[in-house]
C-alpha positions as CSV (number, residue, x, y, z in Angstrom):
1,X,29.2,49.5,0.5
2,X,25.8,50.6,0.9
3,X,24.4,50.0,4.9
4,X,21.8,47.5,3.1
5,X,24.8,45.7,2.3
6,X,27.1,46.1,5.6
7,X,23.4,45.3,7.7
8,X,23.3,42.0,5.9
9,X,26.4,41.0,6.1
10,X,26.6,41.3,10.4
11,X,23.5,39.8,10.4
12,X,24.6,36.7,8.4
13,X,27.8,36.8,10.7
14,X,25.4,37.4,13.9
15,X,23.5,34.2,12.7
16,X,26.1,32.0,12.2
17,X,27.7,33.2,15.7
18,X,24.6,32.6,16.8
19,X,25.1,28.6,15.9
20,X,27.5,28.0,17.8
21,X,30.6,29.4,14.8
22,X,31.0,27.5,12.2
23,X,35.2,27.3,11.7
24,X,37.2,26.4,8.9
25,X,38.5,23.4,10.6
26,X,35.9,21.9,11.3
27,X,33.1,21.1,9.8
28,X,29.5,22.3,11.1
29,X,27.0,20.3,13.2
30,X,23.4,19.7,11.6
31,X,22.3,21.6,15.6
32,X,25.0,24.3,14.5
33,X,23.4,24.4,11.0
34,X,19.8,24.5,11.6
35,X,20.5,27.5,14.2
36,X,22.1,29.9,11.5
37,X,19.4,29.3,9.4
38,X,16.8,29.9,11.6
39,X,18.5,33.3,12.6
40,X,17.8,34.4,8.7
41,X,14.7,32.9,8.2
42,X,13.3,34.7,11.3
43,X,14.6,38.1,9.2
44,X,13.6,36.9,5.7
45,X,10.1,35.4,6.4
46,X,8.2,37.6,4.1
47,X,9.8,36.9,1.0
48,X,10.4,33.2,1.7
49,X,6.3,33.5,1.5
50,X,6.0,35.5,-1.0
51,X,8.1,33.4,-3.2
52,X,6.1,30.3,-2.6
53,X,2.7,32.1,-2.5
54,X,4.1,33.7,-6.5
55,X,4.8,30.1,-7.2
56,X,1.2,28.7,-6.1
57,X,-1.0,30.7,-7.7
58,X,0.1,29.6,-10.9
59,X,-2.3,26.3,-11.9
60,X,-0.5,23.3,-12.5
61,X,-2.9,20.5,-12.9
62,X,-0.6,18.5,-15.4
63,X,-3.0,18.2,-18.4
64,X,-2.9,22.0,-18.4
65,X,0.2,22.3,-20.3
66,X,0.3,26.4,-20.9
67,X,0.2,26.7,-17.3
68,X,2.5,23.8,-16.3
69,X,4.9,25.9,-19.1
70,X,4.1,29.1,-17.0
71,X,5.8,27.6,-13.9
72,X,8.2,25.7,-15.3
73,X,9.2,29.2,-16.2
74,X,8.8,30.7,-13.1
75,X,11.0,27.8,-11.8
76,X,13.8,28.4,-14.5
77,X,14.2,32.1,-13.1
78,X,14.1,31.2,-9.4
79,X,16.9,28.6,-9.6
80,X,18.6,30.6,-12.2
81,X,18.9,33.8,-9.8
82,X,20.7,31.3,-7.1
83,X,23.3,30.1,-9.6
84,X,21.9,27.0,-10.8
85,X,22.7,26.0,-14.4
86,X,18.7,24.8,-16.1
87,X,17.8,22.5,-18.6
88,X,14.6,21.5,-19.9
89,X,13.9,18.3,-21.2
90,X,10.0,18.2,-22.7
91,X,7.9,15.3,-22.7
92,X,5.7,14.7,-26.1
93,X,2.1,16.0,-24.1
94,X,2.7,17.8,-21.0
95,X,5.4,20.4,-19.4
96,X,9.4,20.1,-19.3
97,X,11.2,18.1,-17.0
98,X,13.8,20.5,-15.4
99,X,17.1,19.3,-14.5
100,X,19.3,22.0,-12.4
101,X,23.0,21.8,-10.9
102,X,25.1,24.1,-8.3
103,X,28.3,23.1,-7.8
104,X,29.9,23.1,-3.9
105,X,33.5,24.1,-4.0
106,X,35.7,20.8,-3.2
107,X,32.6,18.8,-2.3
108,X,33.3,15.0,-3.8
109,X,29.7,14.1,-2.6
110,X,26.3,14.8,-5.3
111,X,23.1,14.6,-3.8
112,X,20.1,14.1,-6.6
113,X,16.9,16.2,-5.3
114,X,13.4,15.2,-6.5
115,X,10.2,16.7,-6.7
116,X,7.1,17.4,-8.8
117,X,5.8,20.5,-9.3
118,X,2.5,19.5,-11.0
119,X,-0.9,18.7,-8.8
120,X,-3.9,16.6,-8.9
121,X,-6.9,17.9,-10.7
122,X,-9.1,19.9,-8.4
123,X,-13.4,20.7,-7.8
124,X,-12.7,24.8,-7.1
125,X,-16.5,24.5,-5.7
126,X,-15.6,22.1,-3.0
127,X,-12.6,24.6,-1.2
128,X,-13.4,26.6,1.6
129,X,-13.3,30.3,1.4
130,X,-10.4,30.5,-0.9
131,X,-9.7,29.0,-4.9
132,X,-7.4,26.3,-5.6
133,X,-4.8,29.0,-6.6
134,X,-5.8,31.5,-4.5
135,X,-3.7,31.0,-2.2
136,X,-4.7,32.0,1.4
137,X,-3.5,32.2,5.1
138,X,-5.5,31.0,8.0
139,X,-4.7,30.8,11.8
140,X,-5.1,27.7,12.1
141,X,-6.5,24.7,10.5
142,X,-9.6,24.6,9.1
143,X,-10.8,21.8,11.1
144,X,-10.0,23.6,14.2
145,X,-11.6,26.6,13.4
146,X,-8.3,28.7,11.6
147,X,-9.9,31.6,9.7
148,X,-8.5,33.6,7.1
149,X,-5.9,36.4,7.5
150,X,-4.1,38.8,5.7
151,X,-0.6,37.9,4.4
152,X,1.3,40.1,7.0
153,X,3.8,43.2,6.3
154,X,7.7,42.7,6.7
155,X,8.4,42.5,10.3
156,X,5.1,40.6,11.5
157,X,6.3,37.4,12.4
158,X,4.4,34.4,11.1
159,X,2.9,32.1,13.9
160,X,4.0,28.2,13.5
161,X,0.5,27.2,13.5
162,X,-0.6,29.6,10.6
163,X,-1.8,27.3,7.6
164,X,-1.3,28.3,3.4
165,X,-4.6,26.7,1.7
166,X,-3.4,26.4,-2.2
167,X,-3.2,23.3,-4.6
168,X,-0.1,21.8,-4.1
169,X,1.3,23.9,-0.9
170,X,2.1,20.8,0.2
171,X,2.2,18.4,-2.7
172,X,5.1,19.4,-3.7
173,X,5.6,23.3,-4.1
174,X,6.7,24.1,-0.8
175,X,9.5,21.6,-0.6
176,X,10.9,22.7,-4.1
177,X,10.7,26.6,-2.2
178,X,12.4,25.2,0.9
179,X,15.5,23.6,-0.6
180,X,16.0,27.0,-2.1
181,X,15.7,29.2,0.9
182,X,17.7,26.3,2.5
183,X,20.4,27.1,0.0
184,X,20.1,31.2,0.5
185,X,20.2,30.6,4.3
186,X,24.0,28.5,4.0
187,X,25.2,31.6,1.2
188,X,23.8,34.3,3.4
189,X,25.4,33.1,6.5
190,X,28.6,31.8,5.2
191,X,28.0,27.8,6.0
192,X,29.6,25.8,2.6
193,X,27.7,22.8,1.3
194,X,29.6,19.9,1.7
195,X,27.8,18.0,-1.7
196,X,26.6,19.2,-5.3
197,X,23.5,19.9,-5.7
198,X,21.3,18.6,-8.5
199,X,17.8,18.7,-8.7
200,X,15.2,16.7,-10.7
201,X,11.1,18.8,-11.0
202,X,8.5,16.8,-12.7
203,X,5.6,18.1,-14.8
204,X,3.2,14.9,-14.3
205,X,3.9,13.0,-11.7
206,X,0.6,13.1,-10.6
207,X,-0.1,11.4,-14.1
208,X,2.3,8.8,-13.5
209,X,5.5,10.6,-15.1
210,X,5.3,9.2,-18.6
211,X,7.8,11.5,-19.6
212,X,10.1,11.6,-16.8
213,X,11.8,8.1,-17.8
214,X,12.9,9.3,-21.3
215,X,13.9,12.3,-19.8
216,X,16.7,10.7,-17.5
217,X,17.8,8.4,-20.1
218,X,18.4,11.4,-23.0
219,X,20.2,13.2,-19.8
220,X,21.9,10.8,-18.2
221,X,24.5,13.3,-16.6
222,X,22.2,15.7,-15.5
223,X,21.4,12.8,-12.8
224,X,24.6,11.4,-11.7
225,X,25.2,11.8,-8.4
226,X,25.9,9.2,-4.8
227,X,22.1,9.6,-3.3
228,X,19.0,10.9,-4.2
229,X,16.5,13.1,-1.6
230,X,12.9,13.3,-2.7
231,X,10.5,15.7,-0.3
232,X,7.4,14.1,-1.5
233,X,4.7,13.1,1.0
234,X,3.8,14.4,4.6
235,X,6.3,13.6,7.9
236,X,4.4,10.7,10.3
237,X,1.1,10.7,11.2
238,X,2.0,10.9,15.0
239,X,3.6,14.5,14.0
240,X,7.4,13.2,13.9
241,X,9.6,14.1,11.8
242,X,10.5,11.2,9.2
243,X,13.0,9.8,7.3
244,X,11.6,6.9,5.4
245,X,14.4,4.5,2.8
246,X,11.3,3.4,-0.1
247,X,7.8,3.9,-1.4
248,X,5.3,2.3,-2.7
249,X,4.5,1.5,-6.2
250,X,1.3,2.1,-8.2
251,X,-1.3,1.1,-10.8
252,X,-4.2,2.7,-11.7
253,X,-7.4,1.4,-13.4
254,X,-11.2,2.0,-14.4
255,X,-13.8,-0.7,-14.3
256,X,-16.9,-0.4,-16.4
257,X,-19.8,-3.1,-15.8
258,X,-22.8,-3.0,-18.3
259,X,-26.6,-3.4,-18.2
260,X,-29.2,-2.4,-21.2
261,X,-27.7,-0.4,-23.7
262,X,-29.7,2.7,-22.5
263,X,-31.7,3.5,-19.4
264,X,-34.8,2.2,-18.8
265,X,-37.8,3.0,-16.3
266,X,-37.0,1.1,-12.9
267,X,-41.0,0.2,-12.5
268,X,-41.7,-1.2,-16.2
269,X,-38.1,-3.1,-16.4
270,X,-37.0,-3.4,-12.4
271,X,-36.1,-6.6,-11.2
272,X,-35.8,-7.6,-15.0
273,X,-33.1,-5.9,-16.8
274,X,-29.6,-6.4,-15.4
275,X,-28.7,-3.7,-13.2
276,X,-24.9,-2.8,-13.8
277,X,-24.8,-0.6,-10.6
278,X,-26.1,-3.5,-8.0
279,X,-23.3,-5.9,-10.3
280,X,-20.7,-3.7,-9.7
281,X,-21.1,-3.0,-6.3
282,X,-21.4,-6.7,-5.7
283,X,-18.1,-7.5,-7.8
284,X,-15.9,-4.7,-6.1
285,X,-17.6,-6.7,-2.9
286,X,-16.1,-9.6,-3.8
287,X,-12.8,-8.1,-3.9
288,X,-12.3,-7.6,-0.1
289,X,-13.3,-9.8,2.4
290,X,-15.3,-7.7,5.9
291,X,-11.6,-7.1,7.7
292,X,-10.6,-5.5,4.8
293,X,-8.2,-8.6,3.0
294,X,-7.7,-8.9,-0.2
295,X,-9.1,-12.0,-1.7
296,X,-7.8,-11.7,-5.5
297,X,-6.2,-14.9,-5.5
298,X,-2.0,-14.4,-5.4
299,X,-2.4,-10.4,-4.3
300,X,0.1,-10.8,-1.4
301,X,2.1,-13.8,-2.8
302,X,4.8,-11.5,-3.9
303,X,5.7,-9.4,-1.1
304,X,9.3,-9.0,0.1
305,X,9.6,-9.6,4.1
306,X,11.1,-7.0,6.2
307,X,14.5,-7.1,7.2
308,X,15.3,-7.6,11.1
309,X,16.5,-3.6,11.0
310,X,13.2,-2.4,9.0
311,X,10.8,-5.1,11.0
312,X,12.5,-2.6,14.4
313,X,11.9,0.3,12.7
314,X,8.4,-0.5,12.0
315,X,7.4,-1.9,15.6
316,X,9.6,1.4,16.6
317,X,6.8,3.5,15.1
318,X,4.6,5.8,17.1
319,X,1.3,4.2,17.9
320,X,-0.9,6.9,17.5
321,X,-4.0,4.9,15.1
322,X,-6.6,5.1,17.5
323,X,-6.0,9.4,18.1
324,X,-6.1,9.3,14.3
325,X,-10.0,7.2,14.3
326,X,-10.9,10.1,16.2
327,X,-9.6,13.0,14.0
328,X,-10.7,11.3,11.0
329,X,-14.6,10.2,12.7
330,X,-14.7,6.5,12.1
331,X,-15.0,3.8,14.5
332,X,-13.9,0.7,12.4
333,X,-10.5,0.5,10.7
334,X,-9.8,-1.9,8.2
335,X,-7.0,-4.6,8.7
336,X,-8.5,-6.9,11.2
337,X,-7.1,-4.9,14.2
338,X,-3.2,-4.6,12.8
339,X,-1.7,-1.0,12.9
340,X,-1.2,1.0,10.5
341,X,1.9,1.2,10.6
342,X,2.5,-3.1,9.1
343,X,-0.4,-2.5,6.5
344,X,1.7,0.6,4.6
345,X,4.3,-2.6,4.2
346,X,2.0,-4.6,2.4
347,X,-0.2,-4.0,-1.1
348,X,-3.5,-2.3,-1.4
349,X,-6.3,-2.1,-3.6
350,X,-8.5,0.9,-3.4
351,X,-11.6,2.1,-4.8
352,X,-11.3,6.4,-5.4
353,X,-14.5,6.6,-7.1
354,X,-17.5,5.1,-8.4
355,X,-20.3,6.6,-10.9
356,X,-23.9,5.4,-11.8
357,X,-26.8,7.1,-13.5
358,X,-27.5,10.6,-11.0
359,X,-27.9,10.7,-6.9
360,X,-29.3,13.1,-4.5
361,X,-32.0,15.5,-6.4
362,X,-30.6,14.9,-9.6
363,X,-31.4,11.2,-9.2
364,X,-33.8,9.1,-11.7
365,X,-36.2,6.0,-11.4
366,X,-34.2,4.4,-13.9
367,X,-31.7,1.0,-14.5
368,X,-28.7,3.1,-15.6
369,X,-27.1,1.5,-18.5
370,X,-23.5,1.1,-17.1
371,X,-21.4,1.8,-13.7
372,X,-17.9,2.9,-13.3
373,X,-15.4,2.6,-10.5
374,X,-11.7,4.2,-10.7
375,X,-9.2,2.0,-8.5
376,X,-5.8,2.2,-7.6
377,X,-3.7,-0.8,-6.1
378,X,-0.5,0.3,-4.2
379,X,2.8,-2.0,-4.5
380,X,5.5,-2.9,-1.9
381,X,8.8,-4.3,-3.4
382,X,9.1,-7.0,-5.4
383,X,5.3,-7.0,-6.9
384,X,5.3,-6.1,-10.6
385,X,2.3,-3.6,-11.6
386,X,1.3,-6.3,-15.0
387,X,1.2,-8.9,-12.9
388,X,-0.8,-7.5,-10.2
389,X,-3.5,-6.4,-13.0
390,X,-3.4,-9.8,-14.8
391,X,-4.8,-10.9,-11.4
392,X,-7.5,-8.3,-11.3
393,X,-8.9,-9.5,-14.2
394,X,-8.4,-13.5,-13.4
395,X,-10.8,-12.6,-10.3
396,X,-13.3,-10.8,-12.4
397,X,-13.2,-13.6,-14.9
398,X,-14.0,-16.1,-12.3
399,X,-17.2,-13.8,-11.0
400,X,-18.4,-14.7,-14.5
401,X,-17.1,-11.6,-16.9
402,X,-16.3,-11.3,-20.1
403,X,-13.5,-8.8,-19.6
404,X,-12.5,-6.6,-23.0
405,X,-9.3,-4.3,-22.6
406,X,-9.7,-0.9,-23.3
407,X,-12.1,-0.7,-25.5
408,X,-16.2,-0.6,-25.5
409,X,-17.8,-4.2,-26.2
410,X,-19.2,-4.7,-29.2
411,X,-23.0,-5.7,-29.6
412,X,-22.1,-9.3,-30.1
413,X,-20.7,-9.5,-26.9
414,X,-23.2,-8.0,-25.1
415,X,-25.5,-10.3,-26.2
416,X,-23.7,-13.3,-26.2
417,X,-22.5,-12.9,-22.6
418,X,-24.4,-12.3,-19.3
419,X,-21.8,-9.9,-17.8
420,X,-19.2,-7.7,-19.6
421,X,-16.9,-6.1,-18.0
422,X,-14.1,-3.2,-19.6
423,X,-10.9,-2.9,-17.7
424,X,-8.6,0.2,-18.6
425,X,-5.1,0.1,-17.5
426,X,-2.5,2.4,-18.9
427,X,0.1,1.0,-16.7
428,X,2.1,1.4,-13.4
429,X,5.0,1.2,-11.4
430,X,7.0,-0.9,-9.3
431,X,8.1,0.3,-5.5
432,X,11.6,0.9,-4.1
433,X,13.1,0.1,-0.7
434,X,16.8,1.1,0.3
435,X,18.7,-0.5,2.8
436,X,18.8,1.0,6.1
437,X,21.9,-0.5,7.2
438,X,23.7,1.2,4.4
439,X,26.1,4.4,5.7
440,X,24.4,6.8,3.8
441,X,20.7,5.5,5.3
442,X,22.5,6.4,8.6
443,X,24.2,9.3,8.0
444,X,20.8,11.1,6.8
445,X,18.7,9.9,9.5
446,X,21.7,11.4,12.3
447,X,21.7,14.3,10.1
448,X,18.1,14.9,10.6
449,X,17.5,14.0,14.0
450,X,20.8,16.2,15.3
451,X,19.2,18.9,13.2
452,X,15.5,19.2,15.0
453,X,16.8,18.0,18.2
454,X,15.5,14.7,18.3
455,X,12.5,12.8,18.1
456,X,13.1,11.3,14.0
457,X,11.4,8.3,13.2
458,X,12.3,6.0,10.8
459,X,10.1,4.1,7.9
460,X,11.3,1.2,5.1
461,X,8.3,2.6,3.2
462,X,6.4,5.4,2.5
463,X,2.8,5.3,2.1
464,X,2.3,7.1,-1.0
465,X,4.0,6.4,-4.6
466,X,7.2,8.0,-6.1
467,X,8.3,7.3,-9.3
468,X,11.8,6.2,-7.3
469,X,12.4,3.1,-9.4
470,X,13.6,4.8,-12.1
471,X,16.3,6.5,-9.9
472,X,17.0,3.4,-8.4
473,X,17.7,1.9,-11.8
474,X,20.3,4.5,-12.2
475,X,22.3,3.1,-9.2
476,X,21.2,5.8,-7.1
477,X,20.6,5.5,-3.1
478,X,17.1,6.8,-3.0
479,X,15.9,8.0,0.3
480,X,13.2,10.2,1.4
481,X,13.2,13.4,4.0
482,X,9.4,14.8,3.7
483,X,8.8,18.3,5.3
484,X,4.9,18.6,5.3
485,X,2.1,18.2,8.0
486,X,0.6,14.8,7.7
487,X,-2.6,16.3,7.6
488,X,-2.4,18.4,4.8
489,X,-5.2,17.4,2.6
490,X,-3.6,16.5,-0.5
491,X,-4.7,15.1,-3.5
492,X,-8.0,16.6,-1.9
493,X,-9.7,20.0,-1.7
494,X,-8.5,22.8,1.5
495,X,-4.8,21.1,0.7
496,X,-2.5,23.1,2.9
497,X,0.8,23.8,4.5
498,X,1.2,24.2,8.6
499,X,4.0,27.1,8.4
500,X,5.8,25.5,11.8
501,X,6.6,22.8,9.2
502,X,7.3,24.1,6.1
503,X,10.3,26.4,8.5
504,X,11.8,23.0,10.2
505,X,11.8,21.8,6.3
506,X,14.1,24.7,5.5
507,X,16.4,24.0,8.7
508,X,16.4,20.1,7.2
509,X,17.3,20.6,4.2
510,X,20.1,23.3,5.0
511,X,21.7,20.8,7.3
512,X,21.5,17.8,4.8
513,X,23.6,20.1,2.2
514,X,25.9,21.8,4.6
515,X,26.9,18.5,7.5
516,X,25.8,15.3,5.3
517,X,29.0,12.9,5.3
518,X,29.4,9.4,4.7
């Protein structure tokens, strides 16, 4: 035995001593757990890093397929070297879905584990100091004045408060990299896991995971199991670690208003020629009254009321909205005073971007010939994503549209009608809410809590969207354990990962796969 060998092994037996001893009659505690593996992620910090730095410098914006294949690949290897059996399931545009298993010796228990290791599209010029997939270190936030640093040698202990800046350190790499350090940590220091492991990575869920439907119905085994975990989205706002039992659903759109069929000179034809940029502004007005209140009529008529235990858990909720005005510089929220906290529980409609003719010094004295605004509308439970669109357009009917469906309006009825409106909608999907009185919903949230020593709070929804319904669909308990600082920037430029965070992710998932029992 080499003395590589025989120091590992008395460390792993140090570390689990360390815990508090983990006997064979007993099972461990998630405190007793979380220990151990802190013991060997303090010695293995470097290439815990080093695998999820590998894994982020690869691109993975979805519509890039021959990168998405590149870490798909790079995936395949890393859960191959820690025993897991792979499959690959391809969608018909984008990147495999990849389905992996480990079996836990006598465990009766399967826990599902979902994540997506695709990422939103990104504008390389608008990231600070470092590339999208370049990934790089900082002492801090950016925001607080964190500047870069060298990746340190073995045996310089990383500082909690260090940040990773890559696309997709947050959203969703570093969880996928933190279940599988969770499972080194429970081999290396001899803690069993008490439940098979399968695991679920999707190649466009940030394009709304066409593919990942088909995928589960041509494997239907490869998803079996008593509960499903997903580690999307960021723990709560207040800094708390969450547990949360649904999501939201989603639809996307894209709203084209028209004007003159090409531009024209703002002095000769102002205040004459219909300006599609003033129109649109005024109908996306429309939508929203000055609180913020949807007034599309039949937006909110659908919504599923809380349950006594979920309408606790939400009053339970930190109250921490007016520390976040500050952080995020405005003075106003929308909402008409309620917290945050209730409007996550009911639908929104959002505007991400609008485009008109040029701005700043690129700008024109012209009446652009069209304006575009991208929306998305979240869902609570019960609200079906056609329905919610067939009410879109009912309100832009009654502002006086024609409304054509994706497709450009002919000649004819731009001349025949004095506004024209194209809607595009390619779909969405519906949100998901668990029971929290079930004995799985309580058995994760002890787990967690007993596992960072306290402090848990618990959500019936998440804010962001999860393609969960199709789990739920399959009879599984879905149920959500997020690892990531809330202010992580995703979906945005200078996304990132607070280190402090992405270690208590690897103690929470060790203890969910080693002391979850219900």
């Amino acid at each position: 035995m080499s003395l590589r060998t025989r120091w590992w092994l008395a460390l792993s037996a140090w570390a689990v001593m360390c815990a508090g001893a983990v006997s064979a009659q007993a099972p461990p505690s998630p405190a007793a757990v979380a220990a151990a593996v802190r013991s060997y992620r303090v010695a293995h910090e470097q290439p815990i890093i080093e695998e999820l730095v590998g894994l982020l410098a690869i691109p993975n914006i979805a519509s890039d397929e021959p990168n998405i294949r590149r870490n798909a690949d790079r995936l395949r290897s890393m859960f191959e070297r820690r025993g897991f059996t792979v499959t690959f399931a391809d969608t018909p545009k984008r990147g495999p879905i990849i389905f992996a298993e480990l079996a836990a010796p006598g465990a009766t228990r399967t826990v599902v584990f979902y994540a997506h290791y695709d990422g939103q599209p990104t504008d390389p010029k608008a990231w600070t100091g470092t590339g999208p997939f370049e990934p790089g270190l900082r002492t801090g936030s950016i925001e607080a004045g964190g500047t870069l640093r060298p990746f340190p040698p073995a045996g310089t202990p990383y500082q909690d408060d260090w940040r990773i800046y890559a696309r997709s350190a947050s959203d969703d790499k570093s969880p996928i990299v933190a279940l599988l350090a969770a499972v080194d940590a429970l081999a290396a220091t001899g803690i069993p896991r008490a439940v098979n492991l399968k695991v679920v990575l999707d190649s466009e869920e940030e394009n709304g995971s066409p593919g990942l439907g088909p995928a589960l119905e041509a494997h239907p085994g490869l998803v079996r199991g008593d509960l499903l975990l997903t580690g999307d989205g960021p723990v709560h706002q207040s800094g708390r670690p969450l547990v949360s039992y649904g999501n939201r659903g989603v639809l996307d759109f894209n709203l084209t208003v028209y004007g003159p069929v090409r531009g024209l000179h703002s002095g000769h034809y102002g205040n004459w020629a219909p300006n599609p940029a003033m129109r649109l502004a005024q109908l996306l007005a429309s939508m929203k009254d000055r609180e913020g209140r949807v007034r599309i009529e039949g937006f909110y008529a659908e919504v599923e009321p809380l349950t006594p235990r979920e309408r606790a858990a939400v009053d339970a909720l930190p109250f921490n909205d007016a520390e976040l005005m500050r952080e995020l510089q405005f003075g106003e929220a929308e909402g008409g005073g309620r917290r945050l906290a209730d409007l996550l529980n009911e639908p929104s409609l959002n505007i991400r971007g609008l485009r008109s003719a040029y701005v700043g010094d690129a700008s024109q004295n012209v009446v652009p010939e069209r304006a575009e605004a991208s929306g998305d509308i979240r869902l609570v439970k019960r609200i079906d994503p056609d329905r919610q669109i067939a009410r879109v357009v009912a309100h832009i009917e009654k502002q006086g549209y024609l409304v054509v469906r994706d497709r450009e309006p002919t000649p004819d009825e731009r001349r025949a009608h004095a506004r024209v409106a194209r809607l595009d909608y390619g779909g969405g999907y519906p949100a998901t809410r668990t029971s929290m009185d079930l004995p799985v919903s309580l058995a994760v949230a002890r787990v967690v809590d007993e596992a960072l020593g306290g402090g848990l709070v618990k959500a019936p929804t998440l804010g962001g969207s999860v393609p969960m319904h199709l789990f739920d669909r399959l009879g599984l308990t879905v149920i959500g354990v997020p690892i990531v600082n809330y202010d992580n920037s995703q979906h945005s430029h200078n996304e990132n990962l607070r280190v402090g965070h992405f270690w208590r992710g690897i103690e929470t998932y060790a203890a969910l796969l080693a002391a979850l029992r219900w």
